[in-house]
N, C-alpha and C positions, 0 to 999 in steps of 0.2 A: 519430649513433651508433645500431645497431642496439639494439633491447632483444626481450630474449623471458621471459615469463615464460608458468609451466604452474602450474594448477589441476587437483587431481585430489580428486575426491568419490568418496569410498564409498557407498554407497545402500543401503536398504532391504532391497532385492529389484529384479528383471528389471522387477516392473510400473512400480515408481516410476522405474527407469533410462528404460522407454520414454516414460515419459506426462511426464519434466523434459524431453527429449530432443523431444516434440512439441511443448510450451507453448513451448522456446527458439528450435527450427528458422525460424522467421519473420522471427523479429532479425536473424539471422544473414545475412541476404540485401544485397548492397550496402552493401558496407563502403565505409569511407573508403579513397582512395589510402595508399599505406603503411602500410594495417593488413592483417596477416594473421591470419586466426583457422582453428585447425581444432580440430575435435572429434570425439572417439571415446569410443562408447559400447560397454562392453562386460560383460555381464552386470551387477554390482552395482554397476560402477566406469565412471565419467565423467573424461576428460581432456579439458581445454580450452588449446590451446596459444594464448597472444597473440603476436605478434612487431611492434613497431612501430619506424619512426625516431625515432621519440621514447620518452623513458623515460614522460613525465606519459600518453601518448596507451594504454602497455602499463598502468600500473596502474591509470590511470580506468577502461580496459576491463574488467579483471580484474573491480574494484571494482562496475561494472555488471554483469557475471553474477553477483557474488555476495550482488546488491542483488535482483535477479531469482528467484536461489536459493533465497534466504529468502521472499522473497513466494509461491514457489511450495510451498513448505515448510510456511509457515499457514495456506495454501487447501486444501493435501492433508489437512491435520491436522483441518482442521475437517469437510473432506468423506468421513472416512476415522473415524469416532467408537471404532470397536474399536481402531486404531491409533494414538490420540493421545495415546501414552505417549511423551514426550518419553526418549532415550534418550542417553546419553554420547559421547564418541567410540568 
């Protein structure tokens, strides 16, 4: 059974859209058989589409960008000190 799920992040700004979008680009290279991943970046907004044959193989993926997300999240916040206003949705 197919599965597809999509993640979509609102961002910051353009800068932090580009500089998630270069820290994840490398991952993304040599997937597993049956996994598809695409990702579109566009101005504030990040969509990541999974599609797998399996349900568990779509949300551990998910689960991994959004484990990734956040690490890149803390490294920005700490390297970014005018910006490390934690802010809402």
């Amino acid at each position: 059974m197919k599965t597809t799920a999509i993640l979509t992040l609102r961002l910051k700004n353009d800068e932090v859209t580009q500089a998630l979008s270069s820290v994840l680009a490398p991952d993304n290279e040599g997937l597993p058989r049956g996994l598809r991943l695409s990702v579109v970046a566009e101005g504030r907004t990040m969509e990541f589409e999974v599609e797998s044959d399996s349900p568990s193989t779509t949300v551990s993926t998910i689960l991994a960008i959004m484990r990734d997300v956040h690490l890149f999240r803390e490294v920005w916040l700490l390297s970014h000190r005018d910006d490390a206003r934690v802010r809402g949705p």
